[in-house]
C-alpha positions, 0 to 999 in steps of 0.5 A: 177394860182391857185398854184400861189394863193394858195402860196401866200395867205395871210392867210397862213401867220401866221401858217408859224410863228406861232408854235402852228399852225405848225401842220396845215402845216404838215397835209396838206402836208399829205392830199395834197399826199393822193389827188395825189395818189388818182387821180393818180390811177384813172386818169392813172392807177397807182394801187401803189397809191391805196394803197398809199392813205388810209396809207398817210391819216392814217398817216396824220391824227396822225400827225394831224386832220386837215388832214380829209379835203381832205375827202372833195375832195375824195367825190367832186373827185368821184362825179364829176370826177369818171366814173361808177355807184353812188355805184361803185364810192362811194365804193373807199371812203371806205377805208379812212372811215376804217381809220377815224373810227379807228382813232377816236376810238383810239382818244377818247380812249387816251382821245384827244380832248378839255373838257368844252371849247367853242373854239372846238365843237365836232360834234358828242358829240354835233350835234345840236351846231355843226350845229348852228356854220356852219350856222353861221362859214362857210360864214364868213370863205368862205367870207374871201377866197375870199375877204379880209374880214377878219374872224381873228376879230371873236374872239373879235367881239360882237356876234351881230356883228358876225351875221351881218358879216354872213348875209353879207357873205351870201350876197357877195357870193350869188353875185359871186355864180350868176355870177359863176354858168355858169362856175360850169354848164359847168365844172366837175373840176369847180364842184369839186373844188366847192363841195370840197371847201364847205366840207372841211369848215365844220370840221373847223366851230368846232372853232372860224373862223380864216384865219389861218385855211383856207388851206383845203378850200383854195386849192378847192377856188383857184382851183375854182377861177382859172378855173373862171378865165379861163372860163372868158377868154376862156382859159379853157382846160378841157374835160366838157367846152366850151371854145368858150362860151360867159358869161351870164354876161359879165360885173358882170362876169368880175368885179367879175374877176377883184376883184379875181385877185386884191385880190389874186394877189396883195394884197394878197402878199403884206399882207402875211408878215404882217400876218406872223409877227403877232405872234410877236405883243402878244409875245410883249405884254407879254414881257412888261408884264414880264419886268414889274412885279418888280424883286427881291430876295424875289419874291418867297414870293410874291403874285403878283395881277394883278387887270385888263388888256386887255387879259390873261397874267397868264399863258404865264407869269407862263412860262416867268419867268424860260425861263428868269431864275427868280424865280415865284412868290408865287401866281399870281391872275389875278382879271380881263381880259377886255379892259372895264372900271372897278369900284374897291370897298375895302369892308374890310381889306381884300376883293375887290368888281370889277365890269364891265357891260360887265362882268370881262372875255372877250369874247375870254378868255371865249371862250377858256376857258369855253363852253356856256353850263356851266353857271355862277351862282350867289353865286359860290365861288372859293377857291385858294391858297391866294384867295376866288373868289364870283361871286356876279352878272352876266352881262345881256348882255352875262350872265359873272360875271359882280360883283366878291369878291375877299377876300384875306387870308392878308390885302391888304396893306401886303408888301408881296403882288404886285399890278399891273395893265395895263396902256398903254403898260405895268404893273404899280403898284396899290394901292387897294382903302382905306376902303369904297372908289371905284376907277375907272379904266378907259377903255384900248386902244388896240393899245397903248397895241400892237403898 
C-alpha cells in the first residue's frame, strides 16, 4: 500500500515533467539506494551494503542536494530499529556525516548555492531565519502530504494568508496526530516512518513550500499511512505491534482512515496528470508573449518596453527569440510585473512615473529574485542601458517600490521604441500617456492569462 501511494501521488506530477526539477527524481533514487543497503546490512548482515551506502550517498548528493533527506531515515532508522546502546547506534551515522562535511566544503568552496535571493535560505549562513521559516514551512508542507491542501499556492499568497494556513495545518494535523499516537506507541517501523517524515521536511523549509519538493517526506508519510491503515484493520505484521488491539478511538480512527484512503487512493491518481501537465500552462503564457511582440527586420534596433504584465516574462522571452530563430531586440525594459491595477504618469518627454499600492514587483518574482534582508530605499536610482530607474516611493504594506521613475535616453514617442503591455492572454501595444496626462491600467485576470 505505501509503495502504491507513494507512486502515484499526485505531488510527484510536476517534477516528472518539469525539467528544472528533474534533479529531484534522480536524488531520490540515490537517497532511496543509500536506505536499502543500509538496512540490508543491518537487518541481514550483508556487510557489502556497509559500504555501499556512504559511496551511494556521496554520490547522491553531487548529483543533487535533495539527496540529504535520507539522512533523516538513517537517524529515525537507528533510533528506532537498531539494537544496542545510543552511542554504539548513533556511531554508524558517522560516516554519512564525513561525507556531508566534505561535500559541503567542496560546495561552498566552488561557490554553490543561491546569493541575496529569499527563495533559498542556508541554514548555516543564517539560523535564526531558517528556524522562523520551519515553524512557518513545515506544517503547510506535512499538511499537504496528507491532505489535498495544497502548499503550491504559497508563493503567490498573501504572508497574512500563509500564516493562517500554518495555523490550520497545525490544527488538522494535531487532529490526525490525536487519533494516530496509539499506532506510534505500539510500532517502532510506525515510529520510524514518523521521525524520518519529520526530518527530511526541515532541508526543504530553505524554500517557498511546494508539492513538488515533498518525495523526501512523502516515503516516511505513506510508509507511516500505511502502517495506520493497517493498525485500524488488524493487519499489521511487525515485531512491536499488536495486532489483536482495539483503537482508543474507533470512530475518528476510522474516518481519519477513510480520508487517507480517499485522498491517496482516489484523488490522488486522478490529480496526477493534472499536475504533470502544469509546466505547459507557463510555457504558454510565454509563447503568447513571444508570438506577440511585432517581428520585423529592424528589431535589432528596437527598444521593446513592457509596461505591465502578470508575472516575469524578460528572461524566458531573452531565450525564446533564438530558439525561434528571431533576431533579440536591442533593449527589452520590463517596468512592472504585477496583476494589480497601475496608474502611468508621463512626467516629460522622456520620463513615466508607474505607481501601484502593493508595489511594482510581485511577491513570487521579489521572492526569487531579491532576500528580505536587502531593503528598497526610497531615492536608489538604477542605470541600464536605455533606461534610469528611480524608486520614488515603497509600499506600506510589504516595503516594495510602489512609485518608480523611469526616464528613457529618447522621447517616448521615438519609433525605435515598442510598447506593450498585457491584456487577456497576450501582448498589445501601448501608447505612453500625453504630457502631464495618467493613464489607468486596470487589474489582470490570471485565468483569462492561462486558460
Amino acid at each position: 500500500m505505501a509503495t502504491l501511494f507513494y507512486a502515484i501521488d499526485e505531488a510527484h506530477g510536476l517534477p516528472v515533467t518539469f525539467l528544472a526539477n528533474r534533479n529531484a527524481l534522480i536524488a531520490t533514487c540515490f537517497a532511496i539506494l543509500v536506505l536499502l543497503f543500509f538496512d540490508r546490512w543491518r537487518r541481514d548482515g550483508w556487510e557489502v551494503g556497509k559500504w555501499f551506502a556512504p559511496v551511494v550517498f556521496a554520490v547522491g548528493l553531487l548529483a543533487g542536494e535533495y539527496t540529504i533527506f535520507v539522512t533523516a531515515y538513517l537517524f529515525a532508522y537507528v533510533i528506532f530499529l537498531e539494537r544496542g546502546s545510543l552511542m554504539k547506534r548513533l556511531w554508524l551515522l558517522v560516516p554519512y556525516g564525513v561525507v556531508v562535511v566534505l561535500w559541503r566544503l567542496l560546495y561552498k568552496s566552488l561557490q554553490f548555492g543561491a546569493f541575496d535571493s529569499e527563495a533559498y535560505i542556508d541554514p548555516l549562513t543564517f539560523p535564526l531565519h531558517f528556524l522562523g521559516s520551519v515553524l512557518e514551512r513545515l506544517p503547510i508542507l506535512l499538511l499537504a502530504q496528507w491532505s489535498f491542501i495544497s502548499s503550491d499556492f504559497w508563493m503567490t499568497s498573501p504572508q497574512a494568508w500563509n500564516n493562517i494556513h500554518a495555523v490550520v495545518a497545525v490544527f488538522l494535523l494535531g487532529i490526525v496526530l490525536y487519533f494516530i499516537v496509539p499506532v506510534l506507541r505500539r510500532d517502532a517501523t510506525a515510529r520510524f516512518w514518523g521521525l524520518g517524515m519529520l526530518i527530511a521536511g526541515l532541508p526543504i523549509c530553505a524554500t517557498f513550500p511546494h508539492d513538488r519538493l515533498l518525495f523526501g517526506v512523502g516515503l516516511g508519510a505513506m510508509g507511516l499511512i500505511a502502517q495506520v491503515i493497517g493498525y485500524r484493520w488488524s493487519h499489521l505484521d511487525t515485531e512491536d505491534a499488536e495486532n489483536t488491539a482495539t483503537p482508543r478511538h474507533p470512530l475518528g480512527l476510522r474516518i481519519v482512515c477513510m480520508c487517507l484512503l480517499i485522498f491517496h487512493g482516489v484523488l490522488a491518481p486522478m490529480f496526477l496528470p493534472l499536475k504533470a501537465i502544469a509546466p505547459r500552462f507557463l510555457g504558454v503564457y510565454e509563447k503568447r508573449a513571444y508570438d506577440s511582440i511585432p517581428k520585423s527586420p529592424d528589431l535589432p534596433s528596437k527598444q521593446v518596453v513592457l509596461v505591465q504584465t502578470p508575472l516575469f516574462l524578460t528572461y524566458s522571452l531573452s531565450s525564446y527569440f533564438p530558439e525561434k530563430g528571431t533576431p533579440l531586440p536591442k533593449y527589452m525594459n520590463h517596468l512592472a510585473i504585477t496583476a494589480e491595477p497601475m496608474k502611468v504618469t508621463r512626467l516629460d518627454p522622456y520620463t513615466l512615473a508607474v505607481y501601484t499600492k502593493e508595489g511594482l514587483v510581485d511577491r513570487s518574482s521579489s521572492y526569487l529574485l531579491r532576500a528580505q534582508r536587502i531593503k528598497y530605499k526610497v531615492g536608489t536610482i538604477i542605470k541600464r542601458p536605455g533606461i534610469m530607474v528611480t524608486y520614488k516611493q515603497l509600499s506600506k504594506t510589504n516595503g516594495r517600490p510602489s512609485l518608480v521613475h523611469f526616464r528613457f535616453n529618447k522621447r517616448l514617442e521615438d519609433p525605435s521604441m515598442i510598447w506593450l503591455i498585457w491584456k487577456d492572454d497576450k501582448l498589445i501595444p501601448f501608447t505612453p500617456p500625453k504630457l502631464g496626462e495618467t493613464k489607468l491600467l486596470p487589474k489582470l485576470s490570471l485565468s483569462k492569462t492561462f486558460l
